[in-house]
VEXDREN-2710 file (C-alpha; in Angstrom, 1 decimal):
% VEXDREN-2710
k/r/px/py/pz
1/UNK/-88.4/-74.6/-6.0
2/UNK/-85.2/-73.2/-4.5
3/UNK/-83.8/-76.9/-4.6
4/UNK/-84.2/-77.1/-8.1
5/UNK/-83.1/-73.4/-9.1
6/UNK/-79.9/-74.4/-7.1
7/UNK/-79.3/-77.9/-9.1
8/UNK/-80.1/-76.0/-12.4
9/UNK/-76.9/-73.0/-11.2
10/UNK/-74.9/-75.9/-10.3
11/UNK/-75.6/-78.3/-13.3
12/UNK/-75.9/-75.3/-15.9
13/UNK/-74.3/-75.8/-19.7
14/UNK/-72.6/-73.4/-22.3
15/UNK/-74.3/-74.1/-25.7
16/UNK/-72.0/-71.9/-27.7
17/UNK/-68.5/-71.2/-27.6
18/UNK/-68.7/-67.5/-27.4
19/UNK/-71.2/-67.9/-24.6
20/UNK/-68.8/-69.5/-22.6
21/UNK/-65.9/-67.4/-23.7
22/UNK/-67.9/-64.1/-22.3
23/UNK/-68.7/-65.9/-18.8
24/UNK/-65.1/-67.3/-18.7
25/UNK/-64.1/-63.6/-19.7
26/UNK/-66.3/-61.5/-17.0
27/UNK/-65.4/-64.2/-14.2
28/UNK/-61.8/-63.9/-15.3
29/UNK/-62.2/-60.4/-14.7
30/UNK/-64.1/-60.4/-11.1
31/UNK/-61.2/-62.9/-10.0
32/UNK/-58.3/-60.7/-11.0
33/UNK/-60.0/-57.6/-9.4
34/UNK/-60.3/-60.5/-6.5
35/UNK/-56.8/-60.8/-7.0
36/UNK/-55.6/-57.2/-6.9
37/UNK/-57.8/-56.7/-3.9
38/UNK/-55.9/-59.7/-2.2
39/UNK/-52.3/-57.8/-2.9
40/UNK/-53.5/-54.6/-1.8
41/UNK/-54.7/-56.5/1.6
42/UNK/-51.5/-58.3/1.6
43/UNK/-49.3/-55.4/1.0
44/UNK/-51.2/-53.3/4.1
45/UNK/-50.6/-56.1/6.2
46/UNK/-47.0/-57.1/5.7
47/UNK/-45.8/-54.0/3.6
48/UNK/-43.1/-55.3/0.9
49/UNK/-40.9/-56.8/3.2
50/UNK/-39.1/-59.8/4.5
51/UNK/-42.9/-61.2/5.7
52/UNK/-43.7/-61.7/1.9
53/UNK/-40.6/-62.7/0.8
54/UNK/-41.6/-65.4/3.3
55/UNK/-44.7/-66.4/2.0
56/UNK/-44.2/-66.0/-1.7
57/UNK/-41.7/-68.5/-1.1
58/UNK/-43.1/-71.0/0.5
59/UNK/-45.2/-71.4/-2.6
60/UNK/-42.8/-72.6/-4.4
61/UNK/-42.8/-76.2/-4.1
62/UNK/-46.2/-76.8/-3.7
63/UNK/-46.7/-75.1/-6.2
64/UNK/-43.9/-76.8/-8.5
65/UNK/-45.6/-80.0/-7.8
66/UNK/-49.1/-78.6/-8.6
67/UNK/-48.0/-77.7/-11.8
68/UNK/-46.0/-80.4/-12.7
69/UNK/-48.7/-83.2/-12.0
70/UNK/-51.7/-82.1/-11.9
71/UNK/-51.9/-79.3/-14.7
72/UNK/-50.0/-80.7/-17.0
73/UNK/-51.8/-84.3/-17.0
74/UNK/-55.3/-82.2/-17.0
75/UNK/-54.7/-79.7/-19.7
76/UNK/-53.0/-81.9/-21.9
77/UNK/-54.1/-85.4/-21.2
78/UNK/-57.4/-85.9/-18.9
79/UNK/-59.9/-83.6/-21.1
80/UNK/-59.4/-84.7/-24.4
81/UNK/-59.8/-88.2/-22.8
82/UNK/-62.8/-88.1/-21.0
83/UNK/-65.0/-86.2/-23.4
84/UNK/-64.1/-88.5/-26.3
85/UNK/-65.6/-91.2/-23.5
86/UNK/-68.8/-89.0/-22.7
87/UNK/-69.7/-89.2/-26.2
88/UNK/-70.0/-92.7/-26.4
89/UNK/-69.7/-94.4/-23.2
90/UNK/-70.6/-92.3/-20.8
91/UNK/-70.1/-95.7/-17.7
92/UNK/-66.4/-95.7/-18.8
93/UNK/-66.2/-91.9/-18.4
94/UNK/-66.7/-91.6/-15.0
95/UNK/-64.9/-95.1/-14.4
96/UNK/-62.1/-92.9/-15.8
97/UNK/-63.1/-90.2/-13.4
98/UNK/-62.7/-92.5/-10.8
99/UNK/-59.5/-94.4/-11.7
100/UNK/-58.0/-91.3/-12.7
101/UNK/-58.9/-89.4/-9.6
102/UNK/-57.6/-92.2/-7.2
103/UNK/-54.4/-92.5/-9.1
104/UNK/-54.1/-88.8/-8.5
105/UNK/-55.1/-88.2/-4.8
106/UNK/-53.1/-91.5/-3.7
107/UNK/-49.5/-90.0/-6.0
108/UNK/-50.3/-86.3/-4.3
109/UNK/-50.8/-87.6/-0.8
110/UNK/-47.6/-89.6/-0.7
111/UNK/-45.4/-86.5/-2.4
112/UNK/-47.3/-84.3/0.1
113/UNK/-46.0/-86.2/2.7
114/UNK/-42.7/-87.1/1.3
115/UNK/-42.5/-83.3/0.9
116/UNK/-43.4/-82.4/4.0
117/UNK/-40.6/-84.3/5.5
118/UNK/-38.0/-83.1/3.7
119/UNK/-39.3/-79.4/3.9
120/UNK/-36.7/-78.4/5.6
121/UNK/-33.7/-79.4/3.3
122/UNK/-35.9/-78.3/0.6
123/UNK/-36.3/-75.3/1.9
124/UNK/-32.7/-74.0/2.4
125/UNK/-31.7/-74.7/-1.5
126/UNK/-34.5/-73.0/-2.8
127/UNK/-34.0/-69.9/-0.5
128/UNK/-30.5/-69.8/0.3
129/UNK/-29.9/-66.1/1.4
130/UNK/-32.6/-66.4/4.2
131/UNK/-31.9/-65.9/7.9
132/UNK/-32.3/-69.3/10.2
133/UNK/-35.9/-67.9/11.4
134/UNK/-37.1/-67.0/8.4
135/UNK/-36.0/-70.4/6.9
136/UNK/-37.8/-72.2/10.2
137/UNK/-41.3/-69.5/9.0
138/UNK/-41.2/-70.8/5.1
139/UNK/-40.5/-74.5/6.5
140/UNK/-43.3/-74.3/8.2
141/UNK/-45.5/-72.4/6.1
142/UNK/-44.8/-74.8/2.9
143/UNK/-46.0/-77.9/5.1
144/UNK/-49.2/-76.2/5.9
145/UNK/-49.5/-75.6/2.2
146/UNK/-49.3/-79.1/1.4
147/UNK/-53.1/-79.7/2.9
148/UNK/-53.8/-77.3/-0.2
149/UNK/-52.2/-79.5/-2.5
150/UNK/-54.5/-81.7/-1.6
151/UNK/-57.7/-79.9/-2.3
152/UNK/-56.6/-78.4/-5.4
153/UNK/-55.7/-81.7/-6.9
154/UNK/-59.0/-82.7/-6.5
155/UNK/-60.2/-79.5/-7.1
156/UNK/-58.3/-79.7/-10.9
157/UNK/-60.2/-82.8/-11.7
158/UNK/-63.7/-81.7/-11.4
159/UNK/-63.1/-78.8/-13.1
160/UNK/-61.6/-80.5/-15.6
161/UNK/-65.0/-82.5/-16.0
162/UNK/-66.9/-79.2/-15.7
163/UNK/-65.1/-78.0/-18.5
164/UNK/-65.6/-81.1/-20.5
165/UNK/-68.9/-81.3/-19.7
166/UNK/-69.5/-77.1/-20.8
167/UNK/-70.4/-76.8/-17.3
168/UNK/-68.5/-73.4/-17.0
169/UNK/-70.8/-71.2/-14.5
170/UNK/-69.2/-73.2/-11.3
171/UNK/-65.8/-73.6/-12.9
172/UNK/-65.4/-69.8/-13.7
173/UNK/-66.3/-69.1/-9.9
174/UNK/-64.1/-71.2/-7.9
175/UNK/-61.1/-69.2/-8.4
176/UNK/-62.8/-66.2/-6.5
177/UNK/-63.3/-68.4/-3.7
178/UNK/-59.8/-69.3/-4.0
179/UNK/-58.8/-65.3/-4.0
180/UNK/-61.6/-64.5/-0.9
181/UNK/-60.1/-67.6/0.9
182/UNK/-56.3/-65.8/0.8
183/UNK/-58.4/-62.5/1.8
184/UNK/-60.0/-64.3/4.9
185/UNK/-56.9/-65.5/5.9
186/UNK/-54.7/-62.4/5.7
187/UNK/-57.7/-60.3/7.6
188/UNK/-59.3/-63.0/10.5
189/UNK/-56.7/-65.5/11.1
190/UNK/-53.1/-63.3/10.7
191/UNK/-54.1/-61.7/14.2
192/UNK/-54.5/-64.7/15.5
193/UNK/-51.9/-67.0/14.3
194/UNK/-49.6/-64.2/12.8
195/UNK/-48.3/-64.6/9.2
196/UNK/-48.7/-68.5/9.4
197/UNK/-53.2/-67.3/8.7
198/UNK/-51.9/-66.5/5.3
199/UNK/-50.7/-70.1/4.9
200/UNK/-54.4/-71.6/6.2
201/UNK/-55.8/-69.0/4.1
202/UNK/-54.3/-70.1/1.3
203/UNK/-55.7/-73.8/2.7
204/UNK/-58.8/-72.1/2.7
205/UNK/-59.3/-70.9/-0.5
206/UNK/-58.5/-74.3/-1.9
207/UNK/-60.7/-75.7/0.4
208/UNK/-63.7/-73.5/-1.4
209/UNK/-62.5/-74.1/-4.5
210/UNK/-62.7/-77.5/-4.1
211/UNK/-66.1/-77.8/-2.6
212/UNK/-68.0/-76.0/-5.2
213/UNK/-66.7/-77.8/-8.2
214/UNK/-67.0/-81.1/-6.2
215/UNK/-71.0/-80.2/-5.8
216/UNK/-71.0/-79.1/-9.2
217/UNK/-69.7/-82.2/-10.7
218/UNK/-72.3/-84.3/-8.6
219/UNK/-75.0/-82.7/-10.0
220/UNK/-73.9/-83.8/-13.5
221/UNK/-73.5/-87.5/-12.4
222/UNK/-70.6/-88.1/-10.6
223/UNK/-70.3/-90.9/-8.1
224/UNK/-67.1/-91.6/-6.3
225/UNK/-65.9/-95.5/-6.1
226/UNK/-63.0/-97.0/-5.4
227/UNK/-61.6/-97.7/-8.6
228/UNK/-57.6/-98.3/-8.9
229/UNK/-56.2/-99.8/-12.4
230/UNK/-53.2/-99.4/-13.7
231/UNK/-53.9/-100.8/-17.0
232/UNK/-56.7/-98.3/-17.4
233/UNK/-56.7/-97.4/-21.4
234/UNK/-57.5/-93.9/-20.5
235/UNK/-55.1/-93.8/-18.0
236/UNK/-52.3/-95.0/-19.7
237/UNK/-53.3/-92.5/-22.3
238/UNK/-53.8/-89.2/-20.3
239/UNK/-50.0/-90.1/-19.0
240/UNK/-48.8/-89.6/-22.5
241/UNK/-50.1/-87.1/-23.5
242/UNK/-49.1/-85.5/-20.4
243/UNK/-45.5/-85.8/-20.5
244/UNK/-44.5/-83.3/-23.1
245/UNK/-46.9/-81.0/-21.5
246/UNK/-44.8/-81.0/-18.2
247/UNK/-42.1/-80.6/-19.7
248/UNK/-43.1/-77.3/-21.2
249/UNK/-44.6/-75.9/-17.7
250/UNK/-40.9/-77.2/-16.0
251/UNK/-39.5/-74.7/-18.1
252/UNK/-41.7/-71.5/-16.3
253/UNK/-41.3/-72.8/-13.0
254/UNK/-37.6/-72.9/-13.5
255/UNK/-37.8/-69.1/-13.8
256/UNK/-40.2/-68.4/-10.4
257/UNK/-37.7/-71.0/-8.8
258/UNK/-34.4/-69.0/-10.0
259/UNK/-36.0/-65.8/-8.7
260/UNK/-36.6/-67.4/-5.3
261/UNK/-33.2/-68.3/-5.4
262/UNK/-31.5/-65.3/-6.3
263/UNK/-34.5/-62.9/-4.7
264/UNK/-33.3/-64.6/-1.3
265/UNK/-29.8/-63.5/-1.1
266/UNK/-31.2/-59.9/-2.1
267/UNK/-32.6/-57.1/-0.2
268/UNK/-35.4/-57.9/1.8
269/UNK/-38.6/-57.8/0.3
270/UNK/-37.3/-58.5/-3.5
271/UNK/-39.6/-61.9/-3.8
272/UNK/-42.1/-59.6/-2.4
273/UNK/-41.5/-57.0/-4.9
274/UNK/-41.0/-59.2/-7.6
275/UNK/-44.5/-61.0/-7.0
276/UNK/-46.5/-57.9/-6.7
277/UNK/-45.5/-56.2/-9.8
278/UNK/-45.6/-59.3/-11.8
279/UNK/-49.4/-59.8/-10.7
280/UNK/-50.0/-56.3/-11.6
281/UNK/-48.5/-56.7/-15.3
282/UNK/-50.1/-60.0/-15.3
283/UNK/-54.1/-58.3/-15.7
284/UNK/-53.6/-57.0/-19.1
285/UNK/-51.8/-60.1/-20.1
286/UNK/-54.5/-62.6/-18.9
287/UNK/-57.3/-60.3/-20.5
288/UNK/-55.6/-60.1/-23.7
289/UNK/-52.7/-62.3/-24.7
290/UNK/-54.4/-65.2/-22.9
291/UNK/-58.0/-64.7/-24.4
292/UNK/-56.6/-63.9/-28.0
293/UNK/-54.4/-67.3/-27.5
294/UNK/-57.4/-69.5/-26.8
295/UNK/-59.8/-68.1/-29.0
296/UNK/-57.2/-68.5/-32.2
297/UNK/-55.9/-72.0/-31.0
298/UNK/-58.8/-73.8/-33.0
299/UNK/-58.5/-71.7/-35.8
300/UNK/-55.1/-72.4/-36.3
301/UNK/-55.7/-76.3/-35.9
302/UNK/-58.2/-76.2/-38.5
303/UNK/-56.3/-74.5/-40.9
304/UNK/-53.1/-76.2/-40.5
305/UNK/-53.2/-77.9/-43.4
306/UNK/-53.4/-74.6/-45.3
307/UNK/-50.3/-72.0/-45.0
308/UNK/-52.4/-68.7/-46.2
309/UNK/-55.3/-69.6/-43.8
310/UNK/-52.4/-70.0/-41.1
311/UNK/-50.4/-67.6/-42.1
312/UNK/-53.3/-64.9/-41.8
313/UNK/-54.7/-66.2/-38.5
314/UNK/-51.6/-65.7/-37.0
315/UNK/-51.0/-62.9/-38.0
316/UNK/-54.6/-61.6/-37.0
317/UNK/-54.1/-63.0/-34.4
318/UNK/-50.8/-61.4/-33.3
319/UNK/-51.8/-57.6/-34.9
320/UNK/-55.0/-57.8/-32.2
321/UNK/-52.9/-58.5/-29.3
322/UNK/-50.6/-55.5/-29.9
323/UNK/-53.6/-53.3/-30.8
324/UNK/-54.9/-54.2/-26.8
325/UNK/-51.5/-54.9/-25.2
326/UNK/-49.1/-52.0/-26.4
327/UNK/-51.4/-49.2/-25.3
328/UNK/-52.0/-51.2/-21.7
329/UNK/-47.5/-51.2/-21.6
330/UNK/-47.9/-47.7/-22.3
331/UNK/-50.4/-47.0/-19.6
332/UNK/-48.5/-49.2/-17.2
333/UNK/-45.3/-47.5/-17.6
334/UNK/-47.0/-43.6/-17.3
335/UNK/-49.1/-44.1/-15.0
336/UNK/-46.8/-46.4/-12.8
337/UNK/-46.9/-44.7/-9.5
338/UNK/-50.4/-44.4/-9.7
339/UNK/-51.3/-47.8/-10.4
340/UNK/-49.0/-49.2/-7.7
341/UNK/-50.5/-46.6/-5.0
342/UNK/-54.1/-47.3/-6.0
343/UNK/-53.8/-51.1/-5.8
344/UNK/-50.8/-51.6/-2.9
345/UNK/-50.6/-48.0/-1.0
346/UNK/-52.2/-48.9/2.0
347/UNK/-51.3/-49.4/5.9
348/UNK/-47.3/-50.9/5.4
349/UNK/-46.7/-50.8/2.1
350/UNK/-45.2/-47.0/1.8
351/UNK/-43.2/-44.8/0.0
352/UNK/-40.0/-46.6/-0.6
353/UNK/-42.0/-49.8/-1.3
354/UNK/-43.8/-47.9/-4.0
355/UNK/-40.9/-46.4/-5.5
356/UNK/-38.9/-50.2/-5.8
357/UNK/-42.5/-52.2/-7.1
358/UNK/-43.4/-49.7/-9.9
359/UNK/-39.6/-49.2/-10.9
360/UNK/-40.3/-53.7/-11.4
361/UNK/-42.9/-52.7/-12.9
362/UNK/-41.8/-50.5/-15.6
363/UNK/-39.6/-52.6/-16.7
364/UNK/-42.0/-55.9/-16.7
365/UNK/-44.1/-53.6/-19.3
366/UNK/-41.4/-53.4/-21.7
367/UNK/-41.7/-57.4/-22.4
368/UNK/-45.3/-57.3/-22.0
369/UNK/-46.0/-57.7/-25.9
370/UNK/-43.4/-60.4/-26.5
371/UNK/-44.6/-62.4/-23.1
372/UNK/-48.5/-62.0/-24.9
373/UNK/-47.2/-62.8/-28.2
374/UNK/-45.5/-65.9/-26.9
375/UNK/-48.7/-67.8/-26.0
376/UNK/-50.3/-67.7/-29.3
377/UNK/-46.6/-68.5/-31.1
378/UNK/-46.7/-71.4/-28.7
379/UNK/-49.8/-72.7/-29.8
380/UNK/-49.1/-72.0/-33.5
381/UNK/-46.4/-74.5/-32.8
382/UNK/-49.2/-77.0/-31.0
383/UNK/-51.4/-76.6/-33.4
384/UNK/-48.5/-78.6/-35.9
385/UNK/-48.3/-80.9/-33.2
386/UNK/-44.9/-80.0/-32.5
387/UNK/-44.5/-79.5/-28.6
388/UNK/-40.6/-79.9/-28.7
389/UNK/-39.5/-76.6/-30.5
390/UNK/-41.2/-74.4/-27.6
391/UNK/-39.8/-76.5/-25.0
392/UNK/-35.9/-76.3/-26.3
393/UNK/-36.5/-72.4/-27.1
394/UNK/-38.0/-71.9/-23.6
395/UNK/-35.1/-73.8/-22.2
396/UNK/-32.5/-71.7/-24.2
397/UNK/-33.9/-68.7/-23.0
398/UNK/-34.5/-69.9/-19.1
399/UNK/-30.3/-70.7/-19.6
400/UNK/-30.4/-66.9/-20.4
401/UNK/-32.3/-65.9/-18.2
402/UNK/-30.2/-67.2/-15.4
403/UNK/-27.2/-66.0/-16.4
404/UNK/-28.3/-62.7/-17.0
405/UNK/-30.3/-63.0/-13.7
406/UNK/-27.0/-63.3/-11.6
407/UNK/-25.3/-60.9/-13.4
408/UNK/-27.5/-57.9/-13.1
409/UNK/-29.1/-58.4/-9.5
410/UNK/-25.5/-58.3/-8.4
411/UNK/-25.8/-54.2/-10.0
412/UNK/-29.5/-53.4/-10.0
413/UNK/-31.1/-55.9/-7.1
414/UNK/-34.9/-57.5/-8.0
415/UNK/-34.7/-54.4/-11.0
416/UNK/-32.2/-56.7/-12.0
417/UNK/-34.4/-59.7/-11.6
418/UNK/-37.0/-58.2/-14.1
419/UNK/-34.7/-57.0/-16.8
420/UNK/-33.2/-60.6/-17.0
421/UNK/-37.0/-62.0/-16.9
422/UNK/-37.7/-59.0/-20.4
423/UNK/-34.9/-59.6/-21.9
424/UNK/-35.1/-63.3/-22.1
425/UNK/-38.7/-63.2/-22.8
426/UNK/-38.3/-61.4/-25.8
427/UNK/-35.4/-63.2/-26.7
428/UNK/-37.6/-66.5/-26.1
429/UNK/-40.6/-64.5/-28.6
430/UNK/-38.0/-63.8/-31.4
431/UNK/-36.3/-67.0/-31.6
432/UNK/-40.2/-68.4/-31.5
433/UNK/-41.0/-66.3/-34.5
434/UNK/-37.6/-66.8/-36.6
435/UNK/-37.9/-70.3/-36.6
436/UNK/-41.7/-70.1/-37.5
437/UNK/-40.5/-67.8/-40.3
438/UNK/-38.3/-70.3/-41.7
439/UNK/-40.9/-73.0/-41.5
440/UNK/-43.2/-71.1/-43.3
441/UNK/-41.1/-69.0/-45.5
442/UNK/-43.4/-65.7/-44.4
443/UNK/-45.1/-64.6/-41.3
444/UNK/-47.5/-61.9/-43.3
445/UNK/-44.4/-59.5/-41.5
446/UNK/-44.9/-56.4/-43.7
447/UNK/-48.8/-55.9/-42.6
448/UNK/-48.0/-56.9/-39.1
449/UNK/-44.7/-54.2/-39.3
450/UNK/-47.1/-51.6/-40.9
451/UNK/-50.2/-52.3/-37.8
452/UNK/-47.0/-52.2/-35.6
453/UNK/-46.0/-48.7/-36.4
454/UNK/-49.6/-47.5/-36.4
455/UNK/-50.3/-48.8/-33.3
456/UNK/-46.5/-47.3/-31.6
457/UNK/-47.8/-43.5/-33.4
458/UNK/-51.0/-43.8/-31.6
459/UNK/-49.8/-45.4/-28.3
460/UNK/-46.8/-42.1/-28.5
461/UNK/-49.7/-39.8/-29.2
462/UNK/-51.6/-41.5/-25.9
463/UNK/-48.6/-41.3/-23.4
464/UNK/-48.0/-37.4/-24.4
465/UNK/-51.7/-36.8/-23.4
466/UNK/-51.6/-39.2/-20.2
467/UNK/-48.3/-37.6/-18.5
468/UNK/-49.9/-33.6/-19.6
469/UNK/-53.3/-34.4/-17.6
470/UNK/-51.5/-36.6/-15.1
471/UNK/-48.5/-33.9/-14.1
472/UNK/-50.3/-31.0/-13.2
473/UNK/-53.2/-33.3/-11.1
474/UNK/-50.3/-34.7/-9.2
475/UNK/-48.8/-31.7/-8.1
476/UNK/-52.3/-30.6/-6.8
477/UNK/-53.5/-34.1/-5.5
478/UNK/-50.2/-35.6/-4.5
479/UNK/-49.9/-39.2/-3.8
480/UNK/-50.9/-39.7/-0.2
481/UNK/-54.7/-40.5/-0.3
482/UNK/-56.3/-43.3/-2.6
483/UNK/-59.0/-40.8/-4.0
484/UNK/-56.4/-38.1/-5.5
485/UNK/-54.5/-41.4/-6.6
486/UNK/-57.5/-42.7/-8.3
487/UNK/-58.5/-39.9/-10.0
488/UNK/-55.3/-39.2/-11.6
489/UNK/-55.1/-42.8/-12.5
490/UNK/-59.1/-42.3/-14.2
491/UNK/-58.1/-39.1/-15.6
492/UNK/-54.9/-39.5/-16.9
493/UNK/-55.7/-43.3/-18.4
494/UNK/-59.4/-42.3/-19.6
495/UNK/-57.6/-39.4/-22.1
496/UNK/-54.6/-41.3/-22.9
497/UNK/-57.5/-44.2/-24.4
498/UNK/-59.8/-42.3/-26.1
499/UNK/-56.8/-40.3/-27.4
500/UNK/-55.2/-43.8/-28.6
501/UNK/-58.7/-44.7/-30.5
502/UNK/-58.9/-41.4/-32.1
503/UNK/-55.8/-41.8/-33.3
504/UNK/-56.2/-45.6/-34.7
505/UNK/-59.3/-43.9/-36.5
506/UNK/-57.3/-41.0/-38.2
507/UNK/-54.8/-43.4/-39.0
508/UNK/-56.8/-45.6/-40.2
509/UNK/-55.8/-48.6/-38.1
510/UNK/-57.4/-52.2/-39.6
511/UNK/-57.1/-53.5/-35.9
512/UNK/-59.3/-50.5/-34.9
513/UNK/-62.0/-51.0/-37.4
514/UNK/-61.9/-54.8/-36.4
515/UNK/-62.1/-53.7/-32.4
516/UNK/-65.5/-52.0/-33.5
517/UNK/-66.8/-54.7/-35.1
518/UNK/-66.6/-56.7/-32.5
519/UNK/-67.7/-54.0/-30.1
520/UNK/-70.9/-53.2/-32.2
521/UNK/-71.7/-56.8/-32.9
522/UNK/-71.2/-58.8/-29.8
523/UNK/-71.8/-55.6/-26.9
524/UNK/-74.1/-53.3/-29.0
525/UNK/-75.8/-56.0/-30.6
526/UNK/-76.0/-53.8/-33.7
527/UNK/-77.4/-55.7/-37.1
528/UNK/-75.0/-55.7/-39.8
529/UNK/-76.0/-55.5/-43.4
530/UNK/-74.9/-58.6/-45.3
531/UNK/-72.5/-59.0/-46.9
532/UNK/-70.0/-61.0/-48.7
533/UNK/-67.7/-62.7/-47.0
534/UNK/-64.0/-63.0/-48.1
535/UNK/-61.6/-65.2/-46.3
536/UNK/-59.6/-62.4/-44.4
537/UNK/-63.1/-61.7/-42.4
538/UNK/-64.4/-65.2/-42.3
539/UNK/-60.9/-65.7/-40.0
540/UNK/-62.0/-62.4/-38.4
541/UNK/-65.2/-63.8/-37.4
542/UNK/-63.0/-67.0/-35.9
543/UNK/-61.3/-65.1/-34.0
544/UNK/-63.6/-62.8/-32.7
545/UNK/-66.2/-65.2/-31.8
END
């Protein structure tokens, strides 16, 4: 019985999209509470110093090379190919599986140990303001992370099939493991092999979230053979399709590779500062501009064909995603010391620390809207099949961003870092949305200017209510224990919402009534009476769903 309630958990499918977009949602969410646990861990340990520095660096190649190979062949190439092979011919899918995975493990294994070699050199242009030991520490560190690499490659492939497959239970889990794995290694193995544990936790968590999708996938069919072809179809195909994809992603490591560079020769602990701030800022804009992004992508392929149906789902699209990200900038921004203490403040991360990360922060919220905005531009431009107008915008911008990056860290340090990352973000989202403009000859820009300025009224009224409740409770409670921290941050953030939403209603906010909607129909589960149906709310629907 429990053998079989097992294989059903391992070999379970979504039936509906929205089924899957909720577990990919709530898993999304347990991983990036996961992941804030992690920093706060990390940030005791180490406090924001040259230690971090340290090991946010070391990630960077492995990482480059994870990115560059494996996610780009997957998400562009490898699923669309294998689940138009499961459909027919289900032998040739998992000969692909097989050819594909080979082709993989054998290209990572010889980088891996090509990289591993020339570490070293590697390691001094990519951190060039670092001391002799601490380049000898990342050296060091990187190679270890190389035997992650390895894991996640394989790792990317089954999920890839678990995803092709709906089989989204396992795949929504394993980067949890990944998270626990880095929390294993910064509590167990740091006192015993100091900060290289973090590196074989990082090893660690791979390892796990490897394993489980491995298990996963075997359950659904999967036999490993020894299959190496060259003139594999599907292959040859998935390498296409993959190139303009990796181009794209070259463009964002670029920027995590200039602020290694530059974060180097700064104070120490400005990677570390850097990386922890962006993390933070990243929550709301994985919950929101990165759900909103993927749920409208298919909407705007299927009405590409039809400017007004476009048009509007963009715009939708686009008014939602300020409705749910300007309000969480706003938040951010307020309550800045609060959210920084409550998720870092603890053991070596203290007051000075503090003061440098949520100053980061601050100023990572400004661009918050335009980096959320960006992904669902993006895709407007996929959906066209035109992958080269993102790609020489986001190279324009990564130009500017360099330039301005020297410039301003020489006057403001890592602030100066994340002013140069804002500014050429929304200088990237403007340029993005001008040339769509001109494509289109309209972006719907009156309604989304009118939502705009309902939204920045209510989002005003929020922040006045958020700094009176938070002032006086942090002259009584201070900032030196997490529960007076917490209950500001609760306090101070519950008013400011409900405040914001009360607002949006008075105003009369379309992206409010839309919010309760969805509320109402997909968590309340209340019946609606029918109705008819015009094309504005049939895109609604889309979206929502």
């Amino acid at each position: 019985m429990i053998k079989v309630k097992l294989k059903n958990l391992f070999s379970s499918q979504s039936k509906t999209i929205t089924s899957a977009a909720i577990l990919l949602g709530a898993a999304s969410l347990v991983s990036r509470l996961f992941g804030v646990l992690r920093d706060r861990v990390l940030a005791g340990q180490f406090g924001a110093g040259g230690e971090l520095d340290v090991y946010y660096a070391a990630f960077r190649i492995p990482d480059l090379i994870f990115n560059l190979l494996i996610l780009g062949s997957l998400s562009a190439g490898f699923i669309p190919v294998f689940t138009s092979l499961v459909g027919s011919n289900k032998n040739k899918a998992w000969e692909l599986v097989n050819v594909f995975f080979n082709f993989i493990i054998l290209t990572v294994f010889i980088l891996s140990a090509l990289m591993v070699a020339t570490a070293p050199w590697l390691v001094k242009i990519i951190t060039p303001g670092f001391s002799p030991e601490q380049l000898a520490t990342t050296t060091k560190m990187t190679q270890i992370m190389f035997f992650s690499l390895m894991f996640l490659a394989m790792s990317g492939i089954f999920g890839s099939v678990l995803q092709s497959l709906k089989s989204f239970f396992i795949y929504s889990i394993a980067p949890i493991l990944y998270n626990i794995g880095i929390i294993i290694g910064a509590i167990f193995f740091v006192p015993i092999l100091g900060i290289y544990g973090l590196a074989w936790g990082v090893v660690l968590g791979a390892f796990m979230h490897m394993l489980i999708q491995i298990v996963a996938a075997w359950t659904l069919g999967y036999r490993w053979r020894w299959r190496f072809d060259l003139g594999n179809k599907g292959l040859r195909k998935i390498l296409t399709l993959m190139v303009p994809r990796t181009m794209g992603i070259m463009v964002s490591q670029i920027n995590f590779l200039v602020v290694t560079i530059i974060g180097s020769t700064l104070a120490a602990g400005s990677i570390a500062v850097f990386n922890l701030a962006n993390n933070i800022q990243s929550f709301p804009l994985g919950l929101f501009g990165v759900s909103f992004a993927v749920a409208a992508f298919p909407t705007l392929s299927e009405a590409v064909n039809n400017k007004k149906k476009f048009i509007q789902a963009l715009s939708l699209t686009i008014r939602q995603i300020l409705f749910l990200v300007i309000p969480a900038s706003v938040l951010l921004i307020v309550l800045r010391a609060q959210v920084v203490r409550v998720i870092l403040g603890s053991g070596k991360f203290d007051w000075n620390d503090t003061l440098l990360t949520l100053q980061v922060l601050s100023i990572f919220a400004v661009s918050l809207f335009a980096q959320s905005c960006i992904l669902v531009l993006a895709r407007a431009y996929y959906a066209q099949q035109d992958t080269k107008t993102p790609f020489v915008v986001g190279l324009v911008t990564e130009v500017i961003n360099f330039i301005l990056a020297v410039s301003l860290s020489r006057w403001f340090g890592v602030m100066g870092l994340a002013a140069a990352f804002s500014l050429s973000t929304i200088i990237n989202f403007l340029l993005l949305a001008i040339i769509l403009r001109q494509r289109f000859g309209s972006m719907d820009g009156m309604k989304i200017l009118i939502s705009f300025s309902k939204i920045c009224v209510a989002a005003f009224m929020m922040a006045i209510v958020a700094q009176a409740i938070k002032y006086p409770m942090q002259q009584w409670l201070g900032l030196q224990t997490f529960i007076g921290v917490a209950s500001q941050t609760l306090a101070a953030g519950s008013a400011g919402l409900v405040t914001y939403f009360t607002t949006c209603w008075l105003i009369k906010s379309e992206e409010f009534k839309l919010f309760i909607e969805v509320v109402n129909k997909k968590i309340l589960k209340k019946p609606q009476l029918p109705e008819e149906v015009t094309e504005q709310e049939s895109l609604t629907q889309n979206l929502s769903s």
